[in-house]
C-alpha positions in Angstrom: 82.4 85.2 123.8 85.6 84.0 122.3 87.2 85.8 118.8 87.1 83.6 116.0 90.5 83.6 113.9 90.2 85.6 111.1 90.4 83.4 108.3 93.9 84.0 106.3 94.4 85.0 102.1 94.9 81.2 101.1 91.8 80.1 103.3 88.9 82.3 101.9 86.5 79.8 100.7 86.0 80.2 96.8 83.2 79.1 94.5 84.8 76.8 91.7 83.0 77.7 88.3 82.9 76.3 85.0 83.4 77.4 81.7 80.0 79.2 81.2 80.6 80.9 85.0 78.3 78.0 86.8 79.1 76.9 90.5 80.5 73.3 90.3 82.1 73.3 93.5 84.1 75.5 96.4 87.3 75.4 97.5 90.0 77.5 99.7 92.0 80.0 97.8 95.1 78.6 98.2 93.9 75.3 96.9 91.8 76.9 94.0 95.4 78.9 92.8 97.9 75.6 93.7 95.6 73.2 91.1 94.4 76.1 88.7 90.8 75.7 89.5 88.2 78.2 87.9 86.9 81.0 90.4 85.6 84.8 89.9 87.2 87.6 90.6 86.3 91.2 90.0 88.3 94.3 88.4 86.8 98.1 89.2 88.5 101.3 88.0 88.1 103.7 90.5 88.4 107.7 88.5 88.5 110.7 90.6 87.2 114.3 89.7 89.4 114.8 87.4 89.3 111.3 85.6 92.6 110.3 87.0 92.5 106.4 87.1 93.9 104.6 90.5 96.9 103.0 89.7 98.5 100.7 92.8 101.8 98.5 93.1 101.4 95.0 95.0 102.4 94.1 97.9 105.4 91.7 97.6 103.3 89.3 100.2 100.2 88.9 97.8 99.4 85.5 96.5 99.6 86.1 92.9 101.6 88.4 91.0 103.5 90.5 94.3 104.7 93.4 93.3 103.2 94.4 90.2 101.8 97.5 89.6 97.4 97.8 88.4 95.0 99.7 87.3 92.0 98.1 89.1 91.3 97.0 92.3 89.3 94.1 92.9 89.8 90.3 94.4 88.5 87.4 94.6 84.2 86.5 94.7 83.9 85.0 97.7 81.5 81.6 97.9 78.1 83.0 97.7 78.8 86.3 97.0 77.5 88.0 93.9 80.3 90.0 91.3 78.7 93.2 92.4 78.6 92.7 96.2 82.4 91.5 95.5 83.0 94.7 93.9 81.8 97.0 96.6 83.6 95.4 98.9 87.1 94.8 97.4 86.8 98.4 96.0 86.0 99.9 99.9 88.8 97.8 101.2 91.6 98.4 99.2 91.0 102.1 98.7 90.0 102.1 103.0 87.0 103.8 102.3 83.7 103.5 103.0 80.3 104.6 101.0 81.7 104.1 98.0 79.1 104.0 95.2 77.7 101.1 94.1 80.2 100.2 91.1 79.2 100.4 87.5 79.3 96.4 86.2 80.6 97.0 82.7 81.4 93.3 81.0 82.7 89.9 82.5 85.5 88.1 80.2 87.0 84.7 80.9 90.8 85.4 81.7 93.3 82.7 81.4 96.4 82.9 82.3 100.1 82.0 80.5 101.1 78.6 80.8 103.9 77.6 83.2 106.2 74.7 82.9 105.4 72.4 85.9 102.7 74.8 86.9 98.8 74.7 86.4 97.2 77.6 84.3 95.2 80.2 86.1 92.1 81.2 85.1 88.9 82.8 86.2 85.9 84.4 85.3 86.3 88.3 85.7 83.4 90.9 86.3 84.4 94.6 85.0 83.2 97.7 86.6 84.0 100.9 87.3 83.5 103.7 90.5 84.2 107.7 90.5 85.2 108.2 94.2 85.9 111.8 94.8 87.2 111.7 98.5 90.4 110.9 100.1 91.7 107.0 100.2 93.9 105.6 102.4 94.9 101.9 100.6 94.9 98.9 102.9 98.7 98.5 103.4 98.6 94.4 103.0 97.3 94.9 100.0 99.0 98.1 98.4 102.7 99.1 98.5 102.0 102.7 96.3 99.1 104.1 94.5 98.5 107.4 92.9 95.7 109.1 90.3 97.3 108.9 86.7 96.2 110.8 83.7 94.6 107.9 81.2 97.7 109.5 78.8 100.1 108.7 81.7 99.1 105.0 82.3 98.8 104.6 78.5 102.8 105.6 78.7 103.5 103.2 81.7 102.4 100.1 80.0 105.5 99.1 78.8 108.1 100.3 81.7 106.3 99.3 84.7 105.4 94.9 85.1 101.8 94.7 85.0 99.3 91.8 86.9 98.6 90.3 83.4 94.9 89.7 84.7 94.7 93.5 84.9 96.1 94.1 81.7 93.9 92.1 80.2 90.6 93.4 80.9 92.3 97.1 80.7 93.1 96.3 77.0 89.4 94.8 76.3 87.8 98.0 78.3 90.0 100.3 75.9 88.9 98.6 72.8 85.0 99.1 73.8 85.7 102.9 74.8 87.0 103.3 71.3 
């Protein structure tokens, strides 16, 4: 039996969606991100036992926004895959845990992204959930340069001194407004 190359970031196989989140067509990653086309990704808030929220810096090797600092974790939908199978997954992954909970689904919102001179405008359709994990995590180190448990006071604070992934930011300040 021979190993099959695992296949890379950029070559993940997407489903391309439209505006109303239907499948129109698939597409690598890398391709789906160079010409701006429409995929799903999911975001999930992971608490622990004391309602700290996961907050993670980037990798400076990811694909989009290296380097910046979140408050989910998540990734792409891969082609086929539902949001909520997506969300177990990335979760387990990035934290390196396994038997997570299933995750919470709490809304889906359409982000899109700044535009960029001489660049094509990201966007995708984003599922919102959220996980209490009580145990230790060890964070996949391609994916997660530091991470800690903030207070919700604490993060609050960090919003303006630390650069954000935008997509993050996004569905953290639409989550806030339906807690409220």
């Amino acid at each position: 039996m021979t190993d099959q190359p695992q296949p890379q970031p950029a070559d993940e196989v997407l489903d391309i969606v439209d505006e109303q989140d239907r499948v129109v067509a698939q597409a690598p990653r890398g391709e789906a991100y160079a010409r701006g086309l429409r995929h799903r990704c999911t975001f999930i808030r992971v608490r622990d036992a004391e309602g700290r929220v996961f907050v993670h810096r980037r990798t400076a090797q990811k694909l989009v926004f290296p380097s910046h600092y979140d408050m989910f974790v998540g990734g792409v939908v891969g082609a086929g895959e539902s949001y909520d199978a997506a969300a177990l997954r990335e979760a387990e992954e990035e934290l390196g845990v396994t038997g997570l909970p299933v995750p919470t689904p709490l809304f889906r919102f359409l982000y899109e992204g700044p535009e960029r001179p001489g660049e094509p405008r990201q966007t995708w359709w984003s599922a919102v959930y959220e996980v209490r994990w009580d145990g230790p995590v060890s964070p996949q180190e391609s994916e997660v340069a530091w991470w800690t448990f903030l207070p919700e006071r604490e993060l609050a604070a960090r919003l303006g001194e630390w650069p954000w992934v935008p997509d993050g930011l996004a569905a953290y300040q639409l989550l806030r407004a339906r807690e409220v």
